[in-house]
PDB file of N, CA, C, O and CB in Angstrom:
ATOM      1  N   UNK A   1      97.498 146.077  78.972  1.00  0.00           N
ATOM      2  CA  UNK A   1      97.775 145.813  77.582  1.00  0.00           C
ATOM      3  C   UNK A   1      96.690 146.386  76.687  1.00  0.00           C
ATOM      4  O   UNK A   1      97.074 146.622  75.541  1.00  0.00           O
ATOM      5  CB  UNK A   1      97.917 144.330  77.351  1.00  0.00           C
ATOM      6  N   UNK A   2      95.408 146.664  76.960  1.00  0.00           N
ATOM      7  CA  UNK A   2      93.995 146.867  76.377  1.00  0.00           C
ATOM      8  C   UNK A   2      94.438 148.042  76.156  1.00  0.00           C
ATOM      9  O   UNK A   2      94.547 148.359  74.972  1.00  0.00           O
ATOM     10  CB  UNK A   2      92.581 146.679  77.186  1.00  0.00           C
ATOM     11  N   UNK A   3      94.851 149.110  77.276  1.00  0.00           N
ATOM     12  CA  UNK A   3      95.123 150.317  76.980  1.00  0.00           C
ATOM     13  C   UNK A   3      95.989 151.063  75.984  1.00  0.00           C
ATOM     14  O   UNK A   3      95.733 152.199  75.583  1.00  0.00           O
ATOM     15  CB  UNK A   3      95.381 150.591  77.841  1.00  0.00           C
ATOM     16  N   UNK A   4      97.028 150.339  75.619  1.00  0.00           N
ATOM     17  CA  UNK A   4      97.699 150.431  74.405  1.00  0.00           C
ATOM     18  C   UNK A   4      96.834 150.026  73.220  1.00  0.00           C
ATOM     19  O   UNK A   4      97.138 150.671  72.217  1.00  0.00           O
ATOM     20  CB  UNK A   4      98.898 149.628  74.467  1.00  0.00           C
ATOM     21  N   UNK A   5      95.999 149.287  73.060  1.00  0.00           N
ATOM     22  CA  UNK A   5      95.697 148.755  72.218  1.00  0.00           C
ATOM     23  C   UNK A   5      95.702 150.299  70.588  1.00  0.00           C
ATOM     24  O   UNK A   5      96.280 150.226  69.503  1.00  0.00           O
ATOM     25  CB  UNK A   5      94.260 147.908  72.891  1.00  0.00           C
ATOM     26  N   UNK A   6      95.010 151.203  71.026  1.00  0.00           N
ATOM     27  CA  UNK A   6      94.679 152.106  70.102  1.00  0.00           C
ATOM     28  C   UNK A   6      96.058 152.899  69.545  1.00  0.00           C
ATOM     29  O   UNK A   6      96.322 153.661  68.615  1.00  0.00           O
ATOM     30  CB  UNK A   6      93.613 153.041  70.757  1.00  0.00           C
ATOM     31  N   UNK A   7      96.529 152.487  70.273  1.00  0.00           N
ATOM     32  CA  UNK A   7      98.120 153.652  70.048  1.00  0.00           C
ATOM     33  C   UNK A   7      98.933 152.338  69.080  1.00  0.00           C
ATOM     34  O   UNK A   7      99.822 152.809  68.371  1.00  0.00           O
ATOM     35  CB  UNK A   7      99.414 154.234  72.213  1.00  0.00           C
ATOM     36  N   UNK A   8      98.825 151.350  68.996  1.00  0.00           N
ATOM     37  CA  UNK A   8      99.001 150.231  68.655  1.00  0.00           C
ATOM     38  C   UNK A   8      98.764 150.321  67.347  1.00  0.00           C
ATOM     39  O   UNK A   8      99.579 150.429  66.430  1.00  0.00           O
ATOM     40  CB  UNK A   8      98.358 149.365  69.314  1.00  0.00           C
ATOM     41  N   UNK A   9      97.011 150.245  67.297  1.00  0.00           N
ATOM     42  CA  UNK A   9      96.800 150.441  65.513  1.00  0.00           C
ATOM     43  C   UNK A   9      96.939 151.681  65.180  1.00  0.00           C
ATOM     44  O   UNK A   9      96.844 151.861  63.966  1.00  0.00           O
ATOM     45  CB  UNK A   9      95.354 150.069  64.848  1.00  0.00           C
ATOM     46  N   UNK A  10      97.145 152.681  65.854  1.00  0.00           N
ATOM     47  CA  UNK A  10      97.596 153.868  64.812  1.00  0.00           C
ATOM     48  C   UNK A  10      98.803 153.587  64.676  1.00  0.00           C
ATOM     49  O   UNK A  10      99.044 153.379  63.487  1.00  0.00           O
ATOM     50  CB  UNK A  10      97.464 155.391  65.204  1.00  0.00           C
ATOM     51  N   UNK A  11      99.650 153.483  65.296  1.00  0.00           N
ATOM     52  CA  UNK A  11     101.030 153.341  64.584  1.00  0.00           C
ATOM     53  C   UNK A  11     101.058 152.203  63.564  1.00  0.00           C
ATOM     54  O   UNK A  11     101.798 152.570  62.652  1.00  0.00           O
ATOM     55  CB  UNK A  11     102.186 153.067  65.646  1.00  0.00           C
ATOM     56  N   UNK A  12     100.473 150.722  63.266  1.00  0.00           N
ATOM     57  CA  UNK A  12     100.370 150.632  62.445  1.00  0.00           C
ATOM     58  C   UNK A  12      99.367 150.965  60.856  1.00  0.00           C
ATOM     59  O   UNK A  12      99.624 150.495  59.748  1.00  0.00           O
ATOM     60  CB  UNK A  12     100.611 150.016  62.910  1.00  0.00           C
ATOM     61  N   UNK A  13      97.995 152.081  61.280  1.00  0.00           N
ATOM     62  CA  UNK A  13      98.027 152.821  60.446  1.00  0.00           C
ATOM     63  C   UNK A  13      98.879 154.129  59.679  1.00  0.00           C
ATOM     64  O   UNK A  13      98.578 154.705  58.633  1.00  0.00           O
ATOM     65  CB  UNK A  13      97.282 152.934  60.731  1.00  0.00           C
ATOM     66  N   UNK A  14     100.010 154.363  60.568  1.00  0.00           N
ATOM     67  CA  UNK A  14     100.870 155.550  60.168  1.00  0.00           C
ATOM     68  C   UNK A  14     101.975 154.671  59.536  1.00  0.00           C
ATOM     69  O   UNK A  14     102.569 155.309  58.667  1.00  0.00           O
ATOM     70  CB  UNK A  14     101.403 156.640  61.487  1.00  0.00           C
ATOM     71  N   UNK A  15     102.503 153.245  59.712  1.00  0.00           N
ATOM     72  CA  UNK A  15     102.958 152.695  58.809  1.00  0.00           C
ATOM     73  C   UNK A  15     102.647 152.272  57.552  1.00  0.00           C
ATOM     74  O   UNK A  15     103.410 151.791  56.714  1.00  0.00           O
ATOM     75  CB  UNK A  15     103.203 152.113  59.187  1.00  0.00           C
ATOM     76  N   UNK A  16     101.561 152.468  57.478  1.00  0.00           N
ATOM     77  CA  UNK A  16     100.651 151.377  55.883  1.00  0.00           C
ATOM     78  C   UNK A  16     100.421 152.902  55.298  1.00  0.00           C
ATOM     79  O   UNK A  16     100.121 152.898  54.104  1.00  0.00           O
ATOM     80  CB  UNK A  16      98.468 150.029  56.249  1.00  0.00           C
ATOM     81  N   UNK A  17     100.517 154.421  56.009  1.00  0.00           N
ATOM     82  CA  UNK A  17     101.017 155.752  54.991  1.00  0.00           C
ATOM     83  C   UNK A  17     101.396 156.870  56.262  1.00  0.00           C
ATOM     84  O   UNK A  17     100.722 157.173  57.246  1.00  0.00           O
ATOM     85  CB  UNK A  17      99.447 156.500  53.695  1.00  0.00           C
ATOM     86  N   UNK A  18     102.468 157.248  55.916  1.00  0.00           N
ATOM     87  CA  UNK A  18     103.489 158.282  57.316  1.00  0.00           C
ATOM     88  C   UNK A  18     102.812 159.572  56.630  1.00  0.00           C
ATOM     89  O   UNK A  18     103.481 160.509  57.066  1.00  0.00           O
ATOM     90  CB  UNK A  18     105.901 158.316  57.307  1.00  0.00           C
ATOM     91  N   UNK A  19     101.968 160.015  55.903  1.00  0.00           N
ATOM     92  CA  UNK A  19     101.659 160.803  55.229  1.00  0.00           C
ATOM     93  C   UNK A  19     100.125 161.490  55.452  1.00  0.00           C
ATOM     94  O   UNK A  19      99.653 162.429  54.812  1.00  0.00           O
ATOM     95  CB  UNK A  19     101.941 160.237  54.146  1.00  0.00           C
ATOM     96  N   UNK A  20      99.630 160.896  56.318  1.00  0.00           N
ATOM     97  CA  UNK A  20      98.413 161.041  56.698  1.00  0.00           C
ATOM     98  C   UNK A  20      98.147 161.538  57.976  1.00  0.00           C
ATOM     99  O   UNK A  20      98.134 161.203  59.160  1.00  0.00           O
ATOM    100  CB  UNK A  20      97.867 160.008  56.553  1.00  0.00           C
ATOM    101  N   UNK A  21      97.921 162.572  57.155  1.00  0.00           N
ATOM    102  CA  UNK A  21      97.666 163.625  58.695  1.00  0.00           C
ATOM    103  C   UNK A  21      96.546 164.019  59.747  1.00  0.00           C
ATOM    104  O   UNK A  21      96.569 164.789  60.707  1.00  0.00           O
ATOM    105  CB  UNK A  21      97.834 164.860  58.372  1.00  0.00           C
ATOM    106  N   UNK A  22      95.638 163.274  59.257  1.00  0.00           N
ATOM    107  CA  UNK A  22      94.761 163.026  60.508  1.00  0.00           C
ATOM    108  C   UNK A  22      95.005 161.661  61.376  1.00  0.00           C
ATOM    109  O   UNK A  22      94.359 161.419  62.395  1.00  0.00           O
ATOM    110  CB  UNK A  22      93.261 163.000  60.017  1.00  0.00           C
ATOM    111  N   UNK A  23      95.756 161.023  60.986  1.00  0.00           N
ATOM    112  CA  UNK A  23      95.969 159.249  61.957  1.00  0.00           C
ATOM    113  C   UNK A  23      97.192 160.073  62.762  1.00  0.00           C
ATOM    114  O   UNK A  23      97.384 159.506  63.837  1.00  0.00           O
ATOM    115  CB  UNK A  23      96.725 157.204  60.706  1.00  0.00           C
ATOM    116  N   UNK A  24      98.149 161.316  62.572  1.00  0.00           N
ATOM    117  CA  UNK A  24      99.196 161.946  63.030  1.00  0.00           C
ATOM    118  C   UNK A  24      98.329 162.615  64.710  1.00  0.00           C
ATOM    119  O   UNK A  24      98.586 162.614  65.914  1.00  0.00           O
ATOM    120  CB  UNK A  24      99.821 163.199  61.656  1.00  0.00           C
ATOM    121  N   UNK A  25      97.271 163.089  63.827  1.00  0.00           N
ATOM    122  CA  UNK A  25      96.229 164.429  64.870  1.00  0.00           C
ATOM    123  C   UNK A  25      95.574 163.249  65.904  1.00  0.00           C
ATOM    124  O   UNK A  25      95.341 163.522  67.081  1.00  0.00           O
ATOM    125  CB  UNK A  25      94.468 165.597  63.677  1.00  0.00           C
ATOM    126  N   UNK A  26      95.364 162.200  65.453  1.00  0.00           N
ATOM    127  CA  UNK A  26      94.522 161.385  66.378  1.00  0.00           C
ATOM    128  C   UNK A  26      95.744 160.810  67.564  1.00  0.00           C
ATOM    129  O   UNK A  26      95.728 160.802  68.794  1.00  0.00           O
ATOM    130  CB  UNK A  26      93.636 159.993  65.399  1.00  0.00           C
ATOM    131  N   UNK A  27      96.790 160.341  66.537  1.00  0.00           N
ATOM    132  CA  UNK A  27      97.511 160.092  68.103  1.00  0.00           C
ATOM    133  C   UNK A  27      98.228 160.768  69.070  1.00  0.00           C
ATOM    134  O   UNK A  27      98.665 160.211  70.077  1.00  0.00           O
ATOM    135  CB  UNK A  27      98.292 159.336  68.081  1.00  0.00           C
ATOM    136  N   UNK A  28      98.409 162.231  68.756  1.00  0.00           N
ATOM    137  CA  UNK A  28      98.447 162.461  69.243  1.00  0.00           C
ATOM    138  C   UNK A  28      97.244 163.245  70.106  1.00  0.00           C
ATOM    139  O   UNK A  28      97.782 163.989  70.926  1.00  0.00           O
ATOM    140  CB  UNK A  28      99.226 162.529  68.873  1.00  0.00           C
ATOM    141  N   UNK A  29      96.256 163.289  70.154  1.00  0.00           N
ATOM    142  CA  UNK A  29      94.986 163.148  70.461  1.00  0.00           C
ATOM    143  C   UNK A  29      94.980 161.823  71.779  1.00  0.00           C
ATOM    144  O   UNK A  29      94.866 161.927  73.000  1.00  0.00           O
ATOM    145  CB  UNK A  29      94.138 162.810  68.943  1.00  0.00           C
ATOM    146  N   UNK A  30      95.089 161.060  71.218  1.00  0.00           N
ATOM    147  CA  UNK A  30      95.543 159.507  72.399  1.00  0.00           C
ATOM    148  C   UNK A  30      96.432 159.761  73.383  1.00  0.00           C
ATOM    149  O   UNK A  30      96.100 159.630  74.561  1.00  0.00           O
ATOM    150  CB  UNK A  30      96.385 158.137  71.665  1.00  0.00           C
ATOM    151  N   UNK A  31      97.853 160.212  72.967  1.00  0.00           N
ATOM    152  CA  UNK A  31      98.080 160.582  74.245  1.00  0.00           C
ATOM    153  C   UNK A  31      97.922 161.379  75.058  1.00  0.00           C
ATOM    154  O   UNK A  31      98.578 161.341  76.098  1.00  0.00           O
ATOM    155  CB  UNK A  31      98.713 160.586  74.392  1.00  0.00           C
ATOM    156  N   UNK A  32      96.737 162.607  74.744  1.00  0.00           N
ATOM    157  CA  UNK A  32      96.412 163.160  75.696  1.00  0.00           C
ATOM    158  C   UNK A  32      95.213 162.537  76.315  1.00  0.00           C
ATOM    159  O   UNK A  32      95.236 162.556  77.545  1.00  0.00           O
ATOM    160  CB  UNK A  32      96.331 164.359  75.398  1.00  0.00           C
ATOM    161  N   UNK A  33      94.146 161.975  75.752  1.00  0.00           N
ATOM    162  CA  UNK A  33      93.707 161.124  76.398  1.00  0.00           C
ATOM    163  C   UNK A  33      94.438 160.080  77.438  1.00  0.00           C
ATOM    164  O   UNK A  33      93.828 159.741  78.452  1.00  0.00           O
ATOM    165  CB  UNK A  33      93.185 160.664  75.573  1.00  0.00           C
ATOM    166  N   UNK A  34      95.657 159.617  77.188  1.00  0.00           N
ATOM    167  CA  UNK A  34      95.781 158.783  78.139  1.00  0.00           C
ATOM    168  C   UNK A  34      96.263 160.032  79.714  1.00  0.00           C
ATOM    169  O   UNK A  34      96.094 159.735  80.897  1.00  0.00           O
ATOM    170  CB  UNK A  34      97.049 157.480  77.504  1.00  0.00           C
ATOM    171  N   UNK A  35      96.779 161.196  79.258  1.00  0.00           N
ATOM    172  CA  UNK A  35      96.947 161.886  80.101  1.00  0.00           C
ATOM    173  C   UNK A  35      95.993 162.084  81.170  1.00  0.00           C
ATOM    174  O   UNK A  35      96.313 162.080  82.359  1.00  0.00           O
ATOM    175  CB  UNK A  35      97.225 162.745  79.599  1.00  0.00           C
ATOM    176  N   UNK A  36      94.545 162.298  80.636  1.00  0.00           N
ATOM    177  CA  UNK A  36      93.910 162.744  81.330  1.00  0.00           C
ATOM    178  C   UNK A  36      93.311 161.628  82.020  1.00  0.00           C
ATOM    179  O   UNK A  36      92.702 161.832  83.070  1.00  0.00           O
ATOM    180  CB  UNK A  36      93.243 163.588  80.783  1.00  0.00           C
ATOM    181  N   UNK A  37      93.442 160.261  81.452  1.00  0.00           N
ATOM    182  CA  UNK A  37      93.128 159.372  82.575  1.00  0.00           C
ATOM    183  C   UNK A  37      93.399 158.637  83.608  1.00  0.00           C
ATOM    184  O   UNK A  37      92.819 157.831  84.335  1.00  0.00           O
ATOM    185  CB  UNK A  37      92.858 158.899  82.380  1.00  0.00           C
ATOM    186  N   UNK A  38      94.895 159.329  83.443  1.00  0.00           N
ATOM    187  CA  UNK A  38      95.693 159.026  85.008  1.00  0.00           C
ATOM    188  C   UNK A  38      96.441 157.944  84.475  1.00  0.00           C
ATOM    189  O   UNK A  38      96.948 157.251  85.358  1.00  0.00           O
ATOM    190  CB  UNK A  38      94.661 158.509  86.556  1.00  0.00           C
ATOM    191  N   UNK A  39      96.716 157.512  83.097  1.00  0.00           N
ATOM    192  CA  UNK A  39      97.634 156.260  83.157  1.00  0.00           C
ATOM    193  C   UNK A  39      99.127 156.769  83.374  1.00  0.00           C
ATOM    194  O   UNK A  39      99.950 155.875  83.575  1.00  0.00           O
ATOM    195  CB  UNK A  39      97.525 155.337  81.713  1.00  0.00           C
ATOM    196  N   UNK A  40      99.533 157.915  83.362  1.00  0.00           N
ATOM    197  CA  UNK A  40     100.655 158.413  83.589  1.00  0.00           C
ATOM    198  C   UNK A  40     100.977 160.215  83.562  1.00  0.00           C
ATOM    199  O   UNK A  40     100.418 161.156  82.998  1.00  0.00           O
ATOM    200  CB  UNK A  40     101.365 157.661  82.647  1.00  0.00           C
ATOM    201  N   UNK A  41     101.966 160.112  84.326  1.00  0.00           N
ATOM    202  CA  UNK A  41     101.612 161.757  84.581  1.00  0.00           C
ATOM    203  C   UNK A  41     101.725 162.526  83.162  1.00  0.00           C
ATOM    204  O   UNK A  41     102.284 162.306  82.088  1.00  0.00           O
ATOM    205  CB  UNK A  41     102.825 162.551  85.760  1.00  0.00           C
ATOM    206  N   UNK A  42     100.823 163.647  83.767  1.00  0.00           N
ATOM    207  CA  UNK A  42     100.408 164.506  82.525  1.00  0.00           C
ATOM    208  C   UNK A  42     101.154 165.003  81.668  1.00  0.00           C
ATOM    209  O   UNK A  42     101.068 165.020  80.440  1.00  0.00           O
ATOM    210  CB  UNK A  42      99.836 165.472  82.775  1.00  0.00           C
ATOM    211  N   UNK A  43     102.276 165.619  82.715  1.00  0.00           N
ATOM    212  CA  UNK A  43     103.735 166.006  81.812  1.00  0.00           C
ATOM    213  C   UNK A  43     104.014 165.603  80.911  1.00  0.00           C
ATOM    214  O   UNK A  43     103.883 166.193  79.838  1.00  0.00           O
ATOM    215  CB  UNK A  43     104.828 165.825  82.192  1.00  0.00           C
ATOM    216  N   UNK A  44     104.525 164.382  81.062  1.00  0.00           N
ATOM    217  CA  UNK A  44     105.110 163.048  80.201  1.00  0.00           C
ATOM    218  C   UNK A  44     104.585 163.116  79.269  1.00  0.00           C
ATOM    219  O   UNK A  44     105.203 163.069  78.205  1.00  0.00           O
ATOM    220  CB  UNK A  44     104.968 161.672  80.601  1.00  0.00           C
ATOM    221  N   UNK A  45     102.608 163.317  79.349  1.00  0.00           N
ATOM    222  CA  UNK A  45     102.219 162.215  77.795  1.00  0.00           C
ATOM    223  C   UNK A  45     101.520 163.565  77.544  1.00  0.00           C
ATOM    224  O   UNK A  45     100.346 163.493  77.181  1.00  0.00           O
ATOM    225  CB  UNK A  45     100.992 160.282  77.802  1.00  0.00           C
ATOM    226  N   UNK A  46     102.033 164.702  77.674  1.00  0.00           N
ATOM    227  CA  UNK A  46     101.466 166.187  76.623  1.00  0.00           C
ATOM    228  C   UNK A  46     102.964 165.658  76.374  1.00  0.00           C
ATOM    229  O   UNK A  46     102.922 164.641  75.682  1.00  0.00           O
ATOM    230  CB  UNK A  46     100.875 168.316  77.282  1.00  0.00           C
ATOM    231  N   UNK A  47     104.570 166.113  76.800  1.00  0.00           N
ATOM    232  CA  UNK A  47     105.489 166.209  76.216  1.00  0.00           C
ATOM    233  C   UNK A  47     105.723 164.627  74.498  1.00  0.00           C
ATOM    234  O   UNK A  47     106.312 164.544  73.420  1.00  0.00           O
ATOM    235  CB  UNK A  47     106.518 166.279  77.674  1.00  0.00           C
ATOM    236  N   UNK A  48     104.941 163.904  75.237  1.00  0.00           N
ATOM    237  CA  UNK A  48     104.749 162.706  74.195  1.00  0.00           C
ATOM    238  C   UNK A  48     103.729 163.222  73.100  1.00  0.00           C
ATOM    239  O   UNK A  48     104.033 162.722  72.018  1.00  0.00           O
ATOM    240  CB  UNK A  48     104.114 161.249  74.966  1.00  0.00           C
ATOM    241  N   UNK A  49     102.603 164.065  73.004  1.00  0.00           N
ATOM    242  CA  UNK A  49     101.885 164.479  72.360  1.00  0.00           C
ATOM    243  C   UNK A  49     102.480 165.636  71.330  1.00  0.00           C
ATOM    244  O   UNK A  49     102.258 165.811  70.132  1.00  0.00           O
ATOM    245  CB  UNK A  49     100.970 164.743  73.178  1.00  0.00           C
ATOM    246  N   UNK A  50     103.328 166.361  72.270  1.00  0.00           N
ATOM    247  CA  UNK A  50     104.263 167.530  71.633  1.00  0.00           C
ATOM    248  C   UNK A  50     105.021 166.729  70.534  1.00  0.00           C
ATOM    249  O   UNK A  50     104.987 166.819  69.307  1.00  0.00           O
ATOM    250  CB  UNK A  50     105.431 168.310  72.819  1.00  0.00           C
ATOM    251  N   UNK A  51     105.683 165.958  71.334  1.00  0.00           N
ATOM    252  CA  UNK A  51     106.571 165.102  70.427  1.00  0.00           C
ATOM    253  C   UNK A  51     106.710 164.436  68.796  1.00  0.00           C
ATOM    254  O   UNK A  51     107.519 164.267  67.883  1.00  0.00           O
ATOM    255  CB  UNK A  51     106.539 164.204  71.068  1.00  0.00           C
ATOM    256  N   UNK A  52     105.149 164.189  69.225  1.00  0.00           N
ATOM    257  CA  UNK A  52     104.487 163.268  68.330  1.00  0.00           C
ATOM    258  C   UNK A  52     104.366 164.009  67.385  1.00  0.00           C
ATOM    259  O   UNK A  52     105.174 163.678  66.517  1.00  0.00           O
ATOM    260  CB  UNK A  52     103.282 162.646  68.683  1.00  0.00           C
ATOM    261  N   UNK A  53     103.627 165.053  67.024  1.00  0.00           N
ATOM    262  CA  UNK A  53     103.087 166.147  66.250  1.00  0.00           C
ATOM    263  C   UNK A  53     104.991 166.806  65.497  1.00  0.00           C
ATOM    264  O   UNK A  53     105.222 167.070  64.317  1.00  0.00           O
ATOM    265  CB  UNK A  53     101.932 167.507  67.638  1.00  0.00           C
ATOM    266  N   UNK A  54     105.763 166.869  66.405  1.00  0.00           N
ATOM    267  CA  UNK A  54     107.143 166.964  66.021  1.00  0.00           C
ATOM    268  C   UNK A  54     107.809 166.231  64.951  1.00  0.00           C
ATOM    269  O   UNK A  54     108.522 166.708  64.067  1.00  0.00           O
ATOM    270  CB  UNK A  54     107.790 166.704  67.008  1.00  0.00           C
ATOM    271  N   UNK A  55     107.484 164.990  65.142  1.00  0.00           N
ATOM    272  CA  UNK A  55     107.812 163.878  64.535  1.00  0.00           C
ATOM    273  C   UNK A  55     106.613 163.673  62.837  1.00  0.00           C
ATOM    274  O   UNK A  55     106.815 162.983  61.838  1.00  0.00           O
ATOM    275  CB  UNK A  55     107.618 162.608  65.925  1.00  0.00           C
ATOM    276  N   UNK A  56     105.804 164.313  63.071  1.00  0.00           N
ATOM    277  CA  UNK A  56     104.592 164.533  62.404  1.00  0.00           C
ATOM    278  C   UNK A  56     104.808 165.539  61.092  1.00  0.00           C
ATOM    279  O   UNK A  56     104.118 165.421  60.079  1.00  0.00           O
ATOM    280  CB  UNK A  56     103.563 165.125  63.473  1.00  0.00           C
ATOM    281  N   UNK A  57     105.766 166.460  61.226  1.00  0.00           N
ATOM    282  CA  UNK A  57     106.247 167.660  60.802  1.00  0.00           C
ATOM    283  C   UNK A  57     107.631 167.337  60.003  1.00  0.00           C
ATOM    284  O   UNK A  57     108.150 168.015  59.117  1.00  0.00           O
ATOM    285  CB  UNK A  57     106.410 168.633  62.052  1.00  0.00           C
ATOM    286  N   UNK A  58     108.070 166.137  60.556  1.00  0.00           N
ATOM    287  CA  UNK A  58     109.547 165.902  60.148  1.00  0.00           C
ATOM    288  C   UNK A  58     108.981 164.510  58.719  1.00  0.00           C
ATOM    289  O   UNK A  58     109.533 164.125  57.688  1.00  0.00           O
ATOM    290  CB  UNK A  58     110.827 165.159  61.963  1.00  0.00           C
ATOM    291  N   UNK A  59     107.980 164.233  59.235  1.00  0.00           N
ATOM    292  CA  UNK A  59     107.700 163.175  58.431  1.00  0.00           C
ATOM    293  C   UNK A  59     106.951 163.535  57.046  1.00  0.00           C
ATOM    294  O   UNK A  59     107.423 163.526  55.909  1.00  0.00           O
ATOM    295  CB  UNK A  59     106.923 162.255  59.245  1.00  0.00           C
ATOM    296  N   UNK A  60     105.841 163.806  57.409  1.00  0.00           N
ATOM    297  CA  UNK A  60     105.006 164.199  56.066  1.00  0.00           C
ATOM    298  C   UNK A  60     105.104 165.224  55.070  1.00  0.00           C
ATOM    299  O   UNK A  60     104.873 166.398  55.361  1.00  0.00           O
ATOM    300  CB  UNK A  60     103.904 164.428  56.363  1.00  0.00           C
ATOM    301  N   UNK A  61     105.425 164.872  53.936  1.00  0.00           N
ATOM    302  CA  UNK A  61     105.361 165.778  52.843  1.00  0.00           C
ATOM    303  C   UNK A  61     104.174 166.618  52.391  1.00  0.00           C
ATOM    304  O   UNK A  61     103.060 166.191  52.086  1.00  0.00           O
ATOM    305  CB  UNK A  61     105.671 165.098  51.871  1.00  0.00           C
ATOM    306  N   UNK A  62     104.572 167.825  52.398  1.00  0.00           N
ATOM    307  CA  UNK A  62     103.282 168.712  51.586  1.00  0.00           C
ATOM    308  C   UNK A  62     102.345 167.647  50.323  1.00  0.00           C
ATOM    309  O   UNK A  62     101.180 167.279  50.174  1.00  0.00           O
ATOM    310  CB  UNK A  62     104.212 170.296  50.523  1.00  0.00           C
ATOM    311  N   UNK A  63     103.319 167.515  49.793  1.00  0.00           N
ATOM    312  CA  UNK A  63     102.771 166.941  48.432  1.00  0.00           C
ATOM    313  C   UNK A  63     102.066 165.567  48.354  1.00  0.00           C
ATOM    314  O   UNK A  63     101.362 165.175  47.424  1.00  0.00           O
ATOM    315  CB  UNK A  63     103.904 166.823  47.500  1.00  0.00           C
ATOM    316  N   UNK A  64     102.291 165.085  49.177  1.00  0.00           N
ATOM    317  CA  UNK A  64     101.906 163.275  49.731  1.00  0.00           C
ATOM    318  C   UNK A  64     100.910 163.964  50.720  1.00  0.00           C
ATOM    319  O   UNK A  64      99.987 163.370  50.162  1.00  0.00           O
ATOM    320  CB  UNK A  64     103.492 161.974  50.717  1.00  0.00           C
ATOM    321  N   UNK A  65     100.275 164.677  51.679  1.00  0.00           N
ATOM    322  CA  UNK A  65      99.776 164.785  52.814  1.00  0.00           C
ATOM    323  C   UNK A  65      98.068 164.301  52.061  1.00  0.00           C
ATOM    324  O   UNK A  65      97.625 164.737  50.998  1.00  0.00           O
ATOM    325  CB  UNK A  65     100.143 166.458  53.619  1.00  0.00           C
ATOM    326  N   UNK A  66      97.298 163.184  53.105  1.00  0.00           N
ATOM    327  CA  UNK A  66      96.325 163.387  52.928  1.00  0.00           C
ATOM    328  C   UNK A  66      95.482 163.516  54.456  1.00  0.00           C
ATOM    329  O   UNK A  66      95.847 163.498  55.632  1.00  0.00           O
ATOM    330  CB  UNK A  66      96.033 162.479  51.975  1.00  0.00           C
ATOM    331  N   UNK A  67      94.362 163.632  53.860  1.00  0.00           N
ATOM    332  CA  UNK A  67      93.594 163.622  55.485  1.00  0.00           C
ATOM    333  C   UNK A  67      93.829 164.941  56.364  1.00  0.00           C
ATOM    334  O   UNK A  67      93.647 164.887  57.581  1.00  0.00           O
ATOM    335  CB  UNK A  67      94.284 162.287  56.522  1.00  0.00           C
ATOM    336  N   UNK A  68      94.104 165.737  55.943  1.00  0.00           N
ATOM    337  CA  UNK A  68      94.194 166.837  56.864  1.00  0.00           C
ATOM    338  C   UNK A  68      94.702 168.278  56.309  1.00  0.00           C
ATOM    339  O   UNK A  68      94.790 169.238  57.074  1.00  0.00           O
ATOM    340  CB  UNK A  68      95.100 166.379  57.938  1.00  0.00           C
TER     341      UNK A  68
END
């Protein structure tokens, strides 16, 4: 449960602004960290990292973007 913990408050920092594009870079940042520490295969949590950054692109507005 500890291990989630960080993926946890970023998503609720990306709720309190979807617009902020470094809390976007950090998590997905996290899940490659969790990649590399063996909590699950690597595949998975780059394709979750890919993802993320996907979802990152669909979300934030030029004009709203801060942090990055």
């Amino acid at each position: 449960m500890t291990a989630r913990r960080p993926l946890l408050l970023n998503s609720v920092l990306l709720r309190q602004n979807p617009h902020n594009v470094g809390e976007w870079l950090q998590r997905a940042e996290l899940y490659l960290q969790a990649a590399d520490s063996g909590n699950a295969s690597s595949t998975s949590q780059a394709g979750q990292a890919a993802a993320c950054l996907e979802d990152a692109l669909r979300t934030v507005q030029a004009g709203k973007a801060v942090n990055g």
